[in-house]
PyMOL Python script that loads the backbone (N, CA, C, O; Angstrom):
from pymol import cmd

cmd.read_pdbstr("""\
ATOM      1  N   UNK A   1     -26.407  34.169  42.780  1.00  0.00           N
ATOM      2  CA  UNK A   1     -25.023  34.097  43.194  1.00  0.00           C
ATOM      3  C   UNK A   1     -24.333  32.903  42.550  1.00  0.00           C
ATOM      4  O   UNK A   1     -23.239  32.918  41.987  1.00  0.00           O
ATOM      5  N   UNK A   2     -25.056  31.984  42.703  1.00  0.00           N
ATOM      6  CA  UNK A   2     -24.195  30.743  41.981  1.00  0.00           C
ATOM      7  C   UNK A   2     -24.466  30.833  40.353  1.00  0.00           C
ATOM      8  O   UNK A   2     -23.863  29.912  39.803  1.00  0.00           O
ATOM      9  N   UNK A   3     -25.046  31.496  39.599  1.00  0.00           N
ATOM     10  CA  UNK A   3     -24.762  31.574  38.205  1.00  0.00           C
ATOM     11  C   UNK A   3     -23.386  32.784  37.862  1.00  0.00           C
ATOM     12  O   UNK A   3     -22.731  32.865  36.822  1.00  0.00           O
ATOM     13  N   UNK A   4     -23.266  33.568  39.035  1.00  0.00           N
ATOM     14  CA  UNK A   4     -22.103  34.523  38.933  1.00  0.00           C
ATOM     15  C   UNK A   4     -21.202  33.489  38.988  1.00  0.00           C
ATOM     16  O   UNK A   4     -20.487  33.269  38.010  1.00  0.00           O
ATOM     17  N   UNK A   5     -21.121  32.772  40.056  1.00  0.00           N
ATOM     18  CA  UNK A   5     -19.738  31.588  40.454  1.00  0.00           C
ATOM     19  C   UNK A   5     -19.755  31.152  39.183  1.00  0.00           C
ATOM     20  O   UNK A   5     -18.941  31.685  38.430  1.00  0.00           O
ATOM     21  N   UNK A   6     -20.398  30.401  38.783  1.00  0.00           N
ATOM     22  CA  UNK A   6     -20.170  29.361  37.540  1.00  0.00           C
ATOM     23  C   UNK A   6     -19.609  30.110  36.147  1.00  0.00           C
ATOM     24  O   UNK A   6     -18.866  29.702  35.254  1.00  0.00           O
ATOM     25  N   UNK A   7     -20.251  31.304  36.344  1.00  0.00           N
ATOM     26  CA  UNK A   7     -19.834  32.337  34.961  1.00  0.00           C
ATOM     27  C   UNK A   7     -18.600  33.359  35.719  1.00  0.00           C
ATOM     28  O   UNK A   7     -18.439  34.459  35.191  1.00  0.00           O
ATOM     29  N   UNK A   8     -17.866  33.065  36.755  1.00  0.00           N
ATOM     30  CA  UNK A   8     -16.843  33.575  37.103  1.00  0.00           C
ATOM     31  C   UNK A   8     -15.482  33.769  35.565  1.00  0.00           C
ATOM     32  O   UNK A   8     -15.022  32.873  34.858  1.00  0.00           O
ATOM     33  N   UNK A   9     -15.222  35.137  35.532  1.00  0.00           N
ATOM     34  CA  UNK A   9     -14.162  35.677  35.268  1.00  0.00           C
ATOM     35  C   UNK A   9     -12.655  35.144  35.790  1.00  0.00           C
ATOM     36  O   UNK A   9     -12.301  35.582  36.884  1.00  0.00           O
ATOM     37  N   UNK A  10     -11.664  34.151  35.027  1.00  0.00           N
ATOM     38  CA  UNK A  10     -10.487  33.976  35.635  1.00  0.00           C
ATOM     39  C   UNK A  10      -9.427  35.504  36.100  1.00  0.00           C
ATOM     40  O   UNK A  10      -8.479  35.659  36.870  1.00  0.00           O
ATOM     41  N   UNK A  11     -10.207  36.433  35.158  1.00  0.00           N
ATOM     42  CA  UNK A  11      -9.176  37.344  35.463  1.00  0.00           C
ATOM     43  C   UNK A  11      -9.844  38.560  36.457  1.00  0.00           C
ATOM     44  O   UNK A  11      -9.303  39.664  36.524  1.00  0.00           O
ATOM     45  N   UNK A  12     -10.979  38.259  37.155  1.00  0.00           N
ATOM     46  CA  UNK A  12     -12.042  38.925  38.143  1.00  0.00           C
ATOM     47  C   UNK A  12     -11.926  38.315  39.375  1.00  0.00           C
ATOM     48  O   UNK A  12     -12.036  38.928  40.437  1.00  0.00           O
ATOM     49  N   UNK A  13     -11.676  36.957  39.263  1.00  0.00           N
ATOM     50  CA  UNK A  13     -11.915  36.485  40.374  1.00  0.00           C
ATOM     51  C   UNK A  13     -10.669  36.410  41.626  1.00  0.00           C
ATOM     52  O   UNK A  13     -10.733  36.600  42.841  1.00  0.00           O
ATOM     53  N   UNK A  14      -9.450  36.013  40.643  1.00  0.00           N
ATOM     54  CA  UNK A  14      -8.266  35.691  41.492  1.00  0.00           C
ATOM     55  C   UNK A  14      -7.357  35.028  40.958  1.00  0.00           C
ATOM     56  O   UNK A  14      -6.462  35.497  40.254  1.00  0.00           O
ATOM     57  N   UNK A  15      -7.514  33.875  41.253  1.00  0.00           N
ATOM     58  CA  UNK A  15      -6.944  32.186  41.168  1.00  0.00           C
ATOM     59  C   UNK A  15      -6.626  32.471  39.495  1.00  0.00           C
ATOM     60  O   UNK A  15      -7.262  33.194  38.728  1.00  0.00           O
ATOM     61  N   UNK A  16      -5.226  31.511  39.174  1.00  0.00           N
ATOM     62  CA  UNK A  16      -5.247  31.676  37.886  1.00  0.00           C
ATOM     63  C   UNK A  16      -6.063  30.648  37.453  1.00  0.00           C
ATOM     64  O   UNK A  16      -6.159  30.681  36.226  1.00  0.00           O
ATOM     65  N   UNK A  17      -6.674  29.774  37.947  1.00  0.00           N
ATOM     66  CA  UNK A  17      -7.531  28.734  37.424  1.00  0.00           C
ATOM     67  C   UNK A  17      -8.650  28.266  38.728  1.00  0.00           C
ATOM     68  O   UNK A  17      -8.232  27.883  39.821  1.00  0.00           O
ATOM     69  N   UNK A  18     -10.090  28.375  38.395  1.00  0.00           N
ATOM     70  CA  UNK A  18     -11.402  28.123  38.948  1.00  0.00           C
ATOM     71  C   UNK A  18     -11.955  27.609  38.646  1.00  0.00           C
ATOM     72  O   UNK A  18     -12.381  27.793  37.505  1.00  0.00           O
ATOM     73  N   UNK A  19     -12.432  26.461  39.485  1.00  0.00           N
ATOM     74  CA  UNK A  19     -13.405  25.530  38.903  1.00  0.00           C
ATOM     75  C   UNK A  19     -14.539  25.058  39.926  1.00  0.00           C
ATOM     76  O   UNK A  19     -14.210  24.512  40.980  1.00  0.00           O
ATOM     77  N   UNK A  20     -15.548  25.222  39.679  1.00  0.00           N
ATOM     78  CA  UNK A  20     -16.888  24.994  40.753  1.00  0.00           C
ATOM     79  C   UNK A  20     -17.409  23.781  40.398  1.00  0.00           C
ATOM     80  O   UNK A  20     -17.849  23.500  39.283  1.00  0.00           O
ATOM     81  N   UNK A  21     -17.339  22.804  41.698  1.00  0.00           N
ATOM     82  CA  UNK A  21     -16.600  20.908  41.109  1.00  0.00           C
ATOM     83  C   UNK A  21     -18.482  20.977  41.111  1.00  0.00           C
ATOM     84  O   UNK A  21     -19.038  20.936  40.013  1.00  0.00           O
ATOM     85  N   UNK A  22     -19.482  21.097  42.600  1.00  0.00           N
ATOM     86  CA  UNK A  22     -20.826  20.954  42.904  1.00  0.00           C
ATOM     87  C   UNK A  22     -21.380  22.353  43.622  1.00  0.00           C
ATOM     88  O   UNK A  22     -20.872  23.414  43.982  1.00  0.00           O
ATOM     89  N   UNK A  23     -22.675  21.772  43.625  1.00  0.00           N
ATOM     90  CA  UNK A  23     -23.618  22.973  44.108  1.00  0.00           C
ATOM     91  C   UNK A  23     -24.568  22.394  44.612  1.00  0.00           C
ATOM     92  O   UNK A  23     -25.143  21.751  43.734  1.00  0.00           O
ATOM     93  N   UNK A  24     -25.228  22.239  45.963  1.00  0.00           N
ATOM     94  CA  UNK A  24     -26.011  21.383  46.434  1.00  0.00           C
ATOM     95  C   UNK A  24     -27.050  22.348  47.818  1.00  0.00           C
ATOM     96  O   UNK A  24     -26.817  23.419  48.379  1.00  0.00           O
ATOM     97  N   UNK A  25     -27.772  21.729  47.907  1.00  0.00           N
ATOM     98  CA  UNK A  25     -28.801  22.555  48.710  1.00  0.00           C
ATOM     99  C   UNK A  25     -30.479  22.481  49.332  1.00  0.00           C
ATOM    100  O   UNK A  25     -31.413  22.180  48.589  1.00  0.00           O
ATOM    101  N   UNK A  26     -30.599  22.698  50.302  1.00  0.00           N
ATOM    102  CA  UNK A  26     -31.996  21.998  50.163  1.00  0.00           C
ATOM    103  C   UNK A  26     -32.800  23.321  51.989  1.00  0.00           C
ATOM    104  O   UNK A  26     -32.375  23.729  53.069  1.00  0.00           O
ATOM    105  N   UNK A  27     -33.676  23.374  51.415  1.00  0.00           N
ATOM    106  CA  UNK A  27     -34.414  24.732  52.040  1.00  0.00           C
ATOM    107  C   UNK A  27     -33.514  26.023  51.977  1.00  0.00           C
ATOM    108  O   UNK A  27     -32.736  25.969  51.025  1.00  0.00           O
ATOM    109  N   UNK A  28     -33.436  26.878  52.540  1.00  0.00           N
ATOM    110  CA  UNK A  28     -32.672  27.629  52.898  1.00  0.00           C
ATOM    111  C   UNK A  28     -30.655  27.539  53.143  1.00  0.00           C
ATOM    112  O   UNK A  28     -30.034  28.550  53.475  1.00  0.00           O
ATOM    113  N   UNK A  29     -30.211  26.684  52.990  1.00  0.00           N
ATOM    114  CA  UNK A  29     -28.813  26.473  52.805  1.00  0.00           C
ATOM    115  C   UNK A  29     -28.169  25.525  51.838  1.00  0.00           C
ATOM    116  O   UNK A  29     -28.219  24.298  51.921  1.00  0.00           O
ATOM    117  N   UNK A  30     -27.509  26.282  50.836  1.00  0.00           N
ATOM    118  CA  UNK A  30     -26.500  26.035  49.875  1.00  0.00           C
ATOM    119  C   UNK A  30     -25.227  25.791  50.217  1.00  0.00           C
ATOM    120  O   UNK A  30     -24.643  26.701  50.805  1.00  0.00           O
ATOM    121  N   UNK A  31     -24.498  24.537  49.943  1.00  0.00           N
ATOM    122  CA  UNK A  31     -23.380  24.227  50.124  1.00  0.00           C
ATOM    123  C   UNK A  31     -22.725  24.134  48.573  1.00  0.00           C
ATOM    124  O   UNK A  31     -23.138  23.469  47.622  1.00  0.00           O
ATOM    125  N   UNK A  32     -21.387  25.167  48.662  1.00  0.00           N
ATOM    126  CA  UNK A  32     -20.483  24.675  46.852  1.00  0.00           C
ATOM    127  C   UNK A  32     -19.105  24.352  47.316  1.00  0.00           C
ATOM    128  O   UNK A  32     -18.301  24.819  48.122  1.00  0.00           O
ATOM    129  N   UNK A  33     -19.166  23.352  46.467  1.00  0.00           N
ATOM    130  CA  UNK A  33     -17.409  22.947  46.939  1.00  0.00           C
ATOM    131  C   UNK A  33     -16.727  23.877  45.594  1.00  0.00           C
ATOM    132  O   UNK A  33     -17.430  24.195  44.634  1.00  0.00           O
ATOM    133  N   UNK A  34     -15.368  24.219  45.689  1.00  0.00           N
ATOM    134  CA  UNK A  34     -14.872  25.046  44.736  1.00  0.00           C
ATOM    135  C   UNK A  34     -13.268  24.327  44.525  1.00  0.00           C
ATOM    136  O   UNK A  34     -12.742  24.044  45.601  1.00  0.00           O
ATOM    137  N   UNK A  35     -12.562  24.052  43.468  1.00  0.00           N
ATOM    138  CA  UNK A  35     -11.346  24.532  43.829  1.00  0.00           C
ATOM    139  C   UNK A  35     -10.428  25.248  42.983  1.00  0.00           C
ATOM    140  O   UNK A  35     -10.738  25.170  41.794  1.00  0.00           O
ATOM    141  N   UNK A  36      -9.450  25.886  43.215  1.00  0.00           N
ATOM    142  CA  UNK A  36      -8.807  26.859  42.659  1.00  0.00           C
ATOM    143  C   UNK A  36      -7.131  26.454  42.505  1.00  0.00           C
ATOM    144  O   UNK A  36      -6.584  25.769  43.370  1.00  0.00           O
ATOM    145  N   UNK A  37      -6.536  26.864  41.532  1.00  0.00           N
ATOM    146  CA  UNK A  37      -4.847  26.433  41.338  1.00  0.00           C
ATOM    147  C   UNK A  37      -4.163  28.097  40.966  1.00  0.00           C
ATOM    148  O   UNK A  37      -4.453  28.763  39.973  1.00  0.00           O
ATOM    149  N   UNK A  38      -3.175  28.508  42.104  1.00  0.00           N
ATOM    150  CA  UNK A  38      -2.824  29.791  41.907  1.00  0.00           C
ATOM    151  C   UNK A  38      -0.886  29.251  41.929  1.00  0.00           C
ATOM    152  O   UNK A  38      -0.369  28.134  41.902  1.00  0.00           O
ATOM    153  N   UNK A  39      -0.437  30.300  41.975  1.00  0.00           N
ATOM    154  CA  UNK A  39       0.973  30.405  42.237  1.00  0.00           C
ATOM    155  C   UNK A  39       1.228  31.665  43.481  1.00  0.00           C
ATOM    156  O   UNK A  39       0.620  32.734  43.526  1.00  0.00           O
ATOM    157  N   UNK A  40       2.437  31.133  44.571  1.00  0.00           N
ATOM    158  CA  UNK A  40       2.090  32.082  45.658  1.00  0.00           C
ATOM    159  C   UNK A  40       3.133  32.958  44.982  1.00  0.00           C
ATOM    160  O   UNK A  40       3.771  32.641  43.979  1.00  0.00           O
ATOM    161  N   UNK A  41       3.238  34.233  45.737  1.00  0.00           N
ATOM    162  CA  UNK A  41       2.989  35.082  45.054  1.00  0.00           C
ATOM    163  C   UNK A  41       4.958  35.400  45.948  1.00  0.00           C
ATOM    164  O   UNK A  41       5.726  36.172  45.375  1.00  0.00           O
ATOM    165  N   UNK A  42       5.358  34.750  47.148  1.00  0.00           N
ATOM    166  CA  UNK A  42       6.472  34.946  47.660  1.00  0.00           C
ATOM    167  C   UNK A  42       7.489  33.716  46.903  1.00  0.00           C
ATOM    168  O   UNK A  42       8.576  34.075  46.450  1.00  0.00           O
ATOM    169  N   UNK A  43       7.153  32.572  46.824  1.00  0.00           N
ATOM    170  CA  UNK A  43       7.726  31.666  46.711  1.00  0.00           C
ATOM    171  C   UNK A  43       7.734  31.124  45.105  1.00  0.00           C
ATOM    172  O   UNK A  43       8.409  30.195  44.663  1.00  0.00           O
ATOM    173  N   UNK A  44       6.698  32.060  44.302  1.00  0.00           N
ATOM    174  CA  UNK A  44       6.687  30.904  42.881  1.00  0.00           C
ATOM    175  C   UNK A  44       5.804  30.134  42.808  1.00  0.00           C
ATOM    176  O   UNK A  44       4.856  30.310  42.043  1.00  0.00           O
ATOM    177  N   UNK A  45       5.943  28.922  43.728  1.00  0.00           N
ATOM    178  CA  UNK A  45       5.443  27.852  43.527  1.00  0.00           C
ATOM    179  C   UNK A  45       3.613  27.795  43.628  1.00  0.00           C
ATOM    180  O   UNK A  45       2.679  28.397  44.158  1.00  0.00           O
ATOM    181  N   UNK A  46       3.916  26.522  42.639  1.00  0.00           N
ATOM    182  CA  UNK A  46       2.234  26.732  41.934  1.00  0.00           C
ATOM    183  C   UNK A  46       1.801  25.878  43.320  1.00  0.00           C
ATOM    184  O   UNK A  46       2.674  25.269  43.939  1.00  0.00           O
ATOM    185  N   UNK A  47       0.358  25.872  43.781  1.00  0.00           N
ATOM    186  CA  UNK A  47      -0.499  25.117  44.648  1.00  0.00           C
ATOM    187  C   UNK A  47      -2.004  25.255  44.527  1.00  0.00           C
ATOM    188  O   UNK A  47      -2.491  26.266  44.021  1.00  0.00           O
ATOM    189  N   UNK A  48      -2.678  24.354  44.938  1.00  0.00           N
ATOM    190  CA  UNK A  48      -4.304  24.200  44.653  1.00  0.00           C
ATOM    191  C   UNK A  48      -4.706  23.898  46.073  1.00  0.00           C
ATOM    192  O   UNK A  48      -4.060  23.486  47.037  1.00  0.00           O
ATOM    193  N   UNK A  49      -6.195  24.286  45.881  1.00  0.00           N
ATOM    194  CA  UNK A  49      -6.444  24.331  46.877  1.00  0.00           C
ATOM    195  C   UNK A  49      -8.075  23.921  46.590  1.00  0.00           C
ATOM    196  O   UNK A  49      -8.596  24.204  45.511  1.00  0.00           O
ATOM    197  N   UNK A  50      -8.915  23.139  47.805  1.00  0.00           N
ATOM    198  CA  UNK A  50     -10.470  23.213  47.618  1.00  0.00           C
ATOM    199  C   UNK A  50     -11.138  23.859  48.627  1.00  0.00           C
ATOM    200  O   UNK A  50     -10.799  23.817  49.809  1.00  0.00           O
ATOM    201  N   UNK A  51     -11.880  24.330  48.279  1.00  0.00           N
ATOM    202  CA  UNK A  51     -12.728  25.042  49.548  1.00  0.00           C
ATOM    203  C   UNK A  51     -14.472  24.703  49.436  1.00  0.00           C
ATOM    204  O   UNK A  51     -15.099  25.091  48.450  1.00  0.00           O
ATOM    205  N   UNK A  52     -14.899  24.221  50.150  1.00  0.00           N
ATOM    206  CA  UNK A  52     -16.694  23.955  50.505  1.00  0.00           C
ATOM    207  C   UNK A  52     -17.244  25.719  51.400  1.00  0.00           C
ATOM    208  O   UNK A  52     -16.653  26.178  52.377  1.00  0.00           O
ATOM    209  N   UNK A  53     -18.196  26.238  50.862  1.00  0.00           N
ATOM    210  CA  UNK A  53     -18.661  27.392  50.961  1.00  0.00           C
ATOM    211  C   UNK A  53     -19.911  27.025  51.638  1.00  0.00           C
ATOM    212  O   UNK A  53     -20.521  26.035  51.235  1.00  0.00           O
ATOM    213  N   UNK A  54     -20.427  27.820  52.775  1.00  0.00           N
ATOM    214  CA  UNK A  54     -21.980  27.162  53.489  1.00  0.00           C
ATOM    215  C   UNK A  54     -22.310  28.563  53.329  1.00  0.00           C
ATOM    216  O   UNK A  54     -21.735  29.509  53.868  1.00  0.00           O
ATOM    217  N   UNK A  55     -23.769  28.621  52.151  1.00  0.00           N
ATOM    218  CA  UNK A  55     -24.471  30.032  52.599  1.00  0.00           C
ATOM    219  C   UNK A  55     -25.662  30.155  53.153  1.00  0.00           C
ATOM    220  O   UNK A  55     -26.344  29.491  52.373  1.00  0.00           O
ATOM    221  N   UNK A  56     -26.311  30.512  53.887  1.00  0.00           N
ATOM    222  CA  UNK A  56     -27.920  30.814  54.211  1.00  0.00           C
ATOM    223  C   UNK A  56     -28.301  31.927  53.514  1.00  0.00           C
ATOM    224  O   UNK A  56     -27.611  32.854  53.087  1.00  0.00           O
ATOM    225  N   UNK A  57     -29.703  31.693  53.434  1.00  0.00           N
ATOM    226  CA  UNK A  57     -30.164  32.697  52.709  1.00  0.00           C
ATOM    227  C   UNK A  57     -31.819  32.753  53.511  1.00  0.00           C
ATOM    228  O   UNK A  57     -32.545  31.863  53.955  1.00  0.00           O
ATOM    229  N   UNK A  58     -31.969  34.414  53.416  1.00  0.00           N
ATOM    230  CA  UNK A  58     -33.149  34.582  54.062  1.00  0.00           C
ATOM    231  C   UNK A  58     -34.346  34.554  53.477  1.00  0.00           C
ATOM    232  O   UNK A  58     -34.129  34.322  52.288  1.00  0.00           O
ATOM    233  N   UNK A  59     -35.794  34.693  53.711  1.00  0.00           N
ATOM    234  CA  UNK A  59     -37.171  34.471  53.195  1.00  0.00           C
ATOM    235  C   UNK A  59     -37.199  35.311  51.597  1.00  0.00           C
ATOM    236  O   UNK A  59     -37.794  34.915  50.595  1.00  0.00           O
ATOM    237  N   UNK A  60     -36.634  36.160  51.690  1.00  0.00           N
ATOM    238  CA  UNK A  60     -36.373  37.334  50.440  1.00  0.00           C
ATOM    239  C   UNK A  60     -35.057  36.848  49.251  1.00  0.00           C
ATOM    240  O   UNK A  60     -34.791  37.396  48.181  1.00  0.00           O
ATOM    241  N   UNK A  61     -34.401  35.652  49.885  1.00  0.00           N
ATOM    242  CA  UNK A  61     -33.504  35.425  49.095  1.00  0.00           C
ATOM    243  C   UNK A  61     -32.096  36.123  48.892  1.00  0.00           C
ATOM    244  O   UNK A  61     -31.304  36.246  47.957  1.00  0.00           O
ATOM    245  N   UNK A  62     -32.177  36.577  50.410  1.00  0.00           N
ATOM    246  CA  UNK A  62     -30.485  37.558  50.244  1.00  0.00           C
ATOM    247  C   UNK A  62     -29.875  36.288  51.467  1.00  0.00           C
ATOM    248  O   UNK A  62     -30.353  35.514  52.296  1.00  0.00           O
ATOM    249  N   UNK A  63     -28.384  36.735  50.869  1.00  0.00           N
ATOM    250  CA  UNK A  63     -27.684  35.990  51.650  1.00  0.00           C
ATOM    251  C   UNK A  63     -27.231  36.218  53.492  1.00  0.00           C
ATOM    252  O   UNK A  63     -26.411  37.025  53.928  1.00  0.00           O
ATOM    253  N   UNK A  64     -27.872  35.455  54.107  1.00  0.00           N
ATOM    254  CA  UNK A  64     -27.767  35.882  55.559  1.00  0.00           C
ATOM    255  C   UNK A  64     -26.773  35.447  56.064  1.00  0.00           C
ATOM    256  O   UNK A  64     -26.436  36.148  57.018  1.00  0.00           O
ATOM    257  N   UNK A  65     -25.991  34.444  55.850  1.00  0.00           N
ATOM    258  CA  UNK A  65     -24.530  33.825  56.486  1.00  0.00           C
ATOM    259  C   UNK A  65     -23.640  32.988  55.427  1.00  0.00           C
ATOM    260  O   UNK A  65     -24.029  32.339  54.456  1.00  0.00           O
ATOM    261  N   UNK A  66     -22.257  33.210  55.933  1.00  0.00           N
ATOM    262  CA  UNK A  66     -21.481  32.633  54.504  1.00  0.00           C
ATOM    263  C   UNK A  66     -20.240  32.119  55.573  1.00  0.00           C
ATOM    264  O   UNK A  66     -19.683  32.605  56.557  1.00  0.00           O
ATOM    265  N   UNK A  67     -20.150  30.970  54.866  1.00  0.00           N
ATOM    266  CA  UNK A  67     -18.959  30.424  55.581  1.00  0.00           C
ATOM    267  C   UNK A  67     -18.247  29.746  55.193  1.00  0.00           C
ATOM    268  O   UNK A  67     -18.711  28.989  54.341  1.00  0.00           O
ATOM    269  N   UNK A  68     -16.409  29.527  55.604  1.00  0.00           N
ATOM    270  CA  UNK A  68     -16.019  28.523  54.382  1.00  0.00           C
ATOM    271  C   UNK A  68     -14.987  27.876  55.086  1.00  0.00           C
ATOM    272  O   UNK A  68     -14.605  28.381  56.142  1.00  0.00           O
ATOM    273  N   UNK A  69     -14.438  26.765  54.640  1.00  0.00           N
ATOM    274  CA  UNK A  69     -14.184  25.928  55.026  1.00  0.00           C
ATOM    275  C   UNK A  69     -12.983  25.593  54.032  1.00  0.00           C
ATOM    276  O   UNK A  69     -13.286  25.502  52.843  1.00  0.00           O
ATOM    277  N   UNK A  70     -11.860  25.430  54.337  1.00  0.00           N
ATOM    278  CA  UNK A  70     -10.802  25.298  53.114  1.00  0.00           C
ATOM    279  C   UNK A  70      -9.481  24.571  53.781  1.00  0.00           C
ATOM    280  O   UNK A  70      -9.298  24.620  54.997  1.00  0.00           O
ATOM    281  N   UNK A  71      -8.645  23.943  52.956  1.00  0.00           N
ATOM    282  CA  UNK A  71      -7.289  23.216  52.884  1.00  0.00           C
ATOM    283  C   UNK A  71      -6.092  24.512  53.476  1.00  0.00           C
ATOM    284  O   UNK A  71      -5.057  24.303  52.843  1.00  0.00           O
ATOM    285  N   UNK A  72      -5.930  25.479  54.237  1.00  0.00           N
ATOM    286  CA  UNK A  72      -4.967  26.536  54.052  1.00  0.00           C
ATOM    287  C   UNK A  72      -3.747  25.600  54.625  1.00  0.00           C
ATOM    288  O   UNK A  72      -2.636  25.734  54.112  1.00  0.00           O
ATOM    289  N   UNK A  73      -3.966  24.550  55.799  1.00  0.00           N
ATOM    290  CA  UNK A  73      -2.629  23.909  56.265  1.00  0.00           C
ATOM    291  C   UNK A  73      -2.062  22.748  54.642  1.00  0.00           C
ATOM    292  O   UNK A  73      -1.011  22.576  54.025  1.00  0.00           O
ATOM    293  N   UNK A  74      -2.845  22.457  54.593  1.00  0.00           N
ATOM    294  CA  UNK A  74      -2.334  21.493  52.604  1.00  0.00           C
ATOM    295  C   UNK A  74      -1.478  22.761  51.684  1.00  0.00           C
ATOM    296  O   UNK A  74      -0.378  22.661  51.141  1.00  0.00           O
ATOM    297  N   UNK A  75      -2.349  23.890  51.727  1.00  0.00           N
ATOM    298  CA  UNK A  75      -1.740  24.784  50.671  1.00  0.00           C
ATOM    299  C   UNK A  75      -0.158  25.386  51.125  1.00  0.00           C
ATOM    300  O   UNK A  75       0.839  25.551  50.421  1.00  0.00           O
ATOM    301  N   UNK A  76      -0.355  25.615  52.464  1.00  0.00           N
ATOM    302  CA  UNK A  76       1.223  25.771  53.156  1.00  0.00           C
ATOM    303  C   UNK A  76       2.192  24.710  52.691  1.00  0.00           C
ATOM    304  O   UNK A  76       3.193  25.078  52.076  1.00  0.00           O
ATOM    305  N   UNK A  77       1.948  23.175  52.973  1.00  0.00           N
ATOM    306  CA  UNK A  77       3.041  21.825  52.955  1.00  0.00           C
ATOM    307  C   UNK A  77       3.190  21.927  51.362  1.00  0.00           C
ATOM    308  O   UNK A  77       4.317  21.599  50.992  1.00  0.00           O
ATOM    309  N   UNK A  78       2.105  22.399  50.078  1.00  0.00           N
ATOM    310  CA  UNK A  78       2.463  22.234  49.200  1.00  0.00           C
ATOM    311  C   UNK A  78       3.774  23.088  48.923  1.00  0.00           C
ATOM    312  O   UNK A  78       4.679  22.687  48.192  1.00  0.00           O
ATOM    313  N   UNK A  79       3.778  24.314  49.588  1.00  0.00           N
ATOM    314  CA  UNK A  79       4.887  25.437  49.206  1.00  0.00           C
ATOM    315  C   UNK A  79       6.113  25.578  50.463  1.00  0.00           C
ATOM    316  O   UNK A  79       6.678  26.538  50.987  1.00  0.00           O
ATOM    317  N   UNK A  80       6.217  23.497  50.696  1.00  0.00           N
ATOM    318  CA  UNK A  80       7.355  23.486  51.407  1.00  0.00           C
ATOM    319  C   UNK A  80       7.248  23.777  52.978  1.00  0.00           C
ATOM    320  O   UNK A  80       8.181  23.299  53.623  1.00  0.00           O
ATOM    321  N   UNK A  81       6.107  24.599  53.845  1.00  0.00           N
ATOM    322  CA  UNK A  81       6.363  24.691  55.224  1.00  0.00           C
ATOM    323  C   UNK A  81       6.080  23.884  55.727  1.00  0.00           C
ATOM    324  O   UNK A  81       5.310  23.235  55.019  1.00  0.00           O
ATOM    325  N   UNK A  82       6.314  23.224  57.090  1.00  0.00           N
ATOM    326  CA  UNK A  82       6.251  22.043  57.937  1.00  0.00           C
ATOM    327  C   UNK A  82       5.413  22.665  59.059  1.00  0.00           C
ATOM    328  O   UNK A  82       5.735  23.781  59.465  1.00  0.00           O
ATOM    329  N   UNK A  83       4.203  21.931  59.671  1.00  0.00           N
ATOM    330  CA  UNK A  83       3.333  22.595  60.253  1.00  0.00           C
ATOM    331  C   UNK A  83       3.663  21.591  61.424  1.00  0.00           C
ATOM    332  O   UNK A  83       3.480  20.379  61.315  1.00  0.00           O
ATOM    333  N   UNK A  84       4.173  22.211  62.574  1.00  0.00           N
ATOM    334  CA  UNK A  84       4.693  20.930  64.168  1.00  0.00           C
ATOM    335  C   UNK A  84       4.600  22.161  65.260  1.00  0.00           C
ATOM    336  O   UNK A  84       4.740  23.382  65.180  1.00  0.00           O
ATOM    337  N   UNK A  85       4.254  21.108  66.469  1.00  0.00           N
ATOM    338  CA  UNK A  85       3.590  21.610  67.517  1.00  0.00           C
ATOM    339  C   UNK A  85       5.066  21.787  68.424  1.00  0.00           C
ATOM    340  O   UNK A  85       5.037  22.246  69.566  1.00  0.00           O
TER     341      UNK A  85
END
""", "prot")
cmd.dss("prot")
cmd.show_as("cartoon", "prot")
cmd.util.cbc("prot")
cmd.orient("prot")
């Protein structure tokens, strides 16, 4: 999975620009931080974003849990919205 990430397709994946910063891991769980620079798609405006990915993986080597963790309130303020309680 992580030689797919690293050999990711800009025009497969999404984002007009991908970049996989680390890759780190130790027994059974892999952590990758990622980040990506798109343009939204209502507003124009360009924004980036990072996201840290947590996967497990089972005795056979398939992936048993995936989880992620990302900036979405940063990527909003970049494209101008105000986030208040």
């Amino acid at each position: 999975m992580l030689e797919w990430m690293a050999g990711a397709d800009d025009e497969d994946w999404g984002p007009e620009k991908w970049e996989l910063h680390e890759a780190v891991g130790q027994g059974n769980v892999v952590y990758v931080w990622t980040q990506a620079w798109n343009t939204d798609e209502v507003s124009g405006l360009p924004f980036e974003s990072h996201q840290v990915t947590r996967m497990m993986f089972n005795d056979a080597g398939q992936v048993q849990a995936i989880a992620n963790l990302s900036e979405d309130r940063f990527v909003l303020e970049q494209m101008g919205y105000t986030i208040s309680r």
